[in-house]
C-alpha positions in Angstrom: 18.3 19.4 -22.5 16.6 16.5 -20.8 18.5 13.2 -21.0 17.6 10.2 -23.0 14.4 8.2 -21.8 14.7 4.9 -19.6 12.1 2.8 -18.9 11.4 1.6 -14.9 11.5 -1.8 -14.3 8.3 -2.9 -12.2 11.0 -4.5 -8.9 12.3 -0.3 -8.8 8.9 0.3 -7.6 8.4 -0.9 -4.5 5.7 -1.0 -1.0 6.4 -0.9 2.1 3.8 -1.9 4.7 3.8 -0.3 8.4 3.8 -3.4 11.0 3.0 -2.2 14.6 5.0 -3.6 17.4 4.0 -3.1 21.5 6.3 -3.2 24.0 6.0 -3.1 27.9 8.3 -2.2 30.3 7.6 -1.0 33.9 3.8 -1.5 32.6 4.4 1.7 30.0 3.5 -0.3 26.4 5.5 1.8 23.7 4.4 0.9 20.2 6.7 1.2 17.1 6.0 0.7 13.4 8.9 -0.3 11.1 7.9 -0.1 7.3 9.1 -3.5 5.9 9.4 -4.3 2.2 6.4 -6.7 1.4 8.3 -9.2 -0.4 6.7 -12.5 -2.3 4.1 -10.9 -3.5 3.1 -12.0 -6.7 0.4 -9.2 -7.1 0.2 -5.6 -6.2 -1.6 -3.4 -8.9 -3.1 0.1 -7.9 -6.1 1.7 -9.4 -7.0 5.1 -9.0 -10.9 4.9 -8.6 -11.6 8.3 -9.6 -14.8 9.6 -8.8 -16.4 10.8 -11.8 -19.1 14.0 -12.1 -20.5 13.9 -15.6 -23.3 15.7 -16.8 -24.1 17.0 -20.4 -25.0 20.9 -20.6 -28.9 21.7 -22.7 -26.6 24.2 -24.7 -23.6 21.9 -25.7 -24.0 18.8 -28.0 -21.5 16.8 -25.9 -21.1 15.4 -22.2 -18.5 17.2 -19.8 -17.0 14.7 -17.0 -15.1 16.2 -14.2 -12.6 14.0 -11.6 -13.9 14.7 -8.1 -11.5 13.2 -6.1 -10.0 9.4 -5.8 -10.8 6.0 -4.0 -7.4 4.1 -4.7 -7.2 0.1 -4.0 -4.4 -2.0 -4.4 -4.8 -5.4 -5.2 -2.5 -7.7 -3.3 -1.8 -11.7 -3.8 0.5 -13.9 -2.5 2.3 -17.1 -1.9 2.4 -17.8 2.1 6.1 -17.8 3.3 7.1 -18.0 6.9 8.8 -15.3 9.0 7.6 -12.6 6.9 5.9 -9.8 9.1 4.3 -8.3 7.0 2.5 -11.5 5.6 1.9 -12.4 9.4 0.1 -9.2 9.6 -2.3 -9.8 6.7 -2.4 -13.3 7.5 -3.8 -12.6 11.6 -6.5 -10.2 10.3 -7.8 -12.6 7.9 -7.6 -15.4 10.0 -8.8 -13.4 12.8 -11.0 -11.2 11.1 -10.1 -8.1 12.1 -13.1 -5.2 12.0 -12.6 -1.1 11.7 -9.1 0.7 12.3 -7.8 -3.0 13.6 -7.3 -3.6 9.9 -5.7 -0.5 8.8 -2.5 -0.5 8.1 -0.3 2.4 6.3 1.8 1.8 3.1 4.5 3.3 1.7 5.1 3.3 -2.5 8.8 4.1 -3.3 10.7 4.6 -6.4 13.8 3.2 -5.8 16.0 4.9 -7.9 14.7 8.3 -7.0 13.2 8.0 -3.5 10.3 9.6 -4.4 7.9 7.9 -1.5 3.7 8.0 -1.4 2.0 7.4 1.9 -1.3 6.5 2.7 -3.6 4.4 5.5 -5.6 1.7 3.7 -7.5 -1.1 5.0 -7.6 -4.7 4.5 -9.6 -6.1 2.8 -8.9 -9.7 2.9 -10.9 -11.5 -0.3 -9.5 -15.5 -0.7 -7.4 -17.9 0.6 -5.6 -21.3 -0.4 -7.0 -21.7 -3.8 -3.6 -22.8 -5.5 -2.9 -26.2 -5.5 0.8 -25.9 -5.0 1.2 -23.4 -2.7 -0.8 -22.0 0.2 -1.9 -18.6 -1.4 -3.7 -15.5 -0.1 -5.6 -12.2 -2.2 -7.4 -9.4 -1.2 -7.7 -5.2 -1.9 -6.0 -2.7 0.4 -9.0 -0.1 -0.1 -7.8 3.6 0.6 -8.6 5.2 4.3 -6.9 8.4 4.4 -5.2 10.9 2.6 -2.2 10.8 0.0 0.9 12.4 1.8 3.7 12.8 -0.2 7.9 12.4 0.9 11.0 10.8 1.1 12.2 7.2 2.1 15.5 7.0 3.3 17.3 3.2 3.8 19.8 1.7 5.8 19.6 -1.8 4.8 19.4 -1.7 1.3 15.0 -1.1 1.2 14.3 -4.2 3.6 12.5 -1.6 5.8 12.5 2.0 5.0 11.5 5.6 7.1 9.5 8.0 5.8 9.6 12.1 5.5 7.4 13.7 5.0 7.2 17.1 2.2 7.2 20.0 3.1 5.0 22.2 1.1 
């Protein structure tokens, strides 16, 4: 018998946004990316996108709309903090207007309480800047650039950064 209902508070759900590092030694440049938790946001809502066939059939009196696959975006705002990499990131492609796969950057979505992690390349798509008298603010869309992979996150430090495994089929 399942067991009773709970709701998820929205702060259980949370992203996690790849920031690339390059390192050289002996002139070998190793890069790393470390999935940080993209904190001070004060916007990230998803939407699905679906692409849509619909058609109506001459023998049937109604329409018939099929899902042909998805465009996901994620719309991102927030308040400009210091020492924050990811917001560093986001802020040196606006600011320096990255083009192409300079301004992808993979996310991770993770529940939490479960672990239950979604990954997926999406590109920045930086949209405004400073228009909050108060604070300095940024807004944009992460638009969707590859495919959904599905895993786990694992933690050491209590989902400040997170690593990601992928399911195995």
């Amino acid at each position: 018998m399942p067991g009773t209902p709970t709701i998820v508070q929205r702060h259980k759900i949370v992203a996690f946004y790849g920031v690339t590092t390059t390192t050289t030694s002996g002139g070998a440049a190793t890069s790393t990316t470390t999935f940080h938790r993209m904190k001070k946001f004060t916007q990230l809502a998803k939407s699905q996108n679906p692409i849509e066939y619909s058609r109506q059939y001459v023998d049937e009196p109604f329409g018939v709309t099929d899902v042909m696959g998805y465009n996901p975006s994620i719309a991102y705002a927030f308040d400009k903090h210091r020492d924050l990499p990811v917001q560093e990131d986001i802020i040196k492609i606006t600011n320096d207007e990255l083009l192409g796969d300079d301004a992808v950057r993979p996310i991770i979505i993770v529940d939490t309480e479960t672990n239950e992690a979604y990954k997926r390349d999406f590109a920045v798509i930086p949209n405004s800047e400073g228009d909050n008298i108060n604070v300095y603010t940024y807004s944009g869309n992460f638009k969707c650039k590859g495919e959904l992979i599905k895993g786990t996150a694992a933690t050491s430090d209590d989902y400040q950064t997170v690593t990601f495994t992928e399911a195995v089929d």
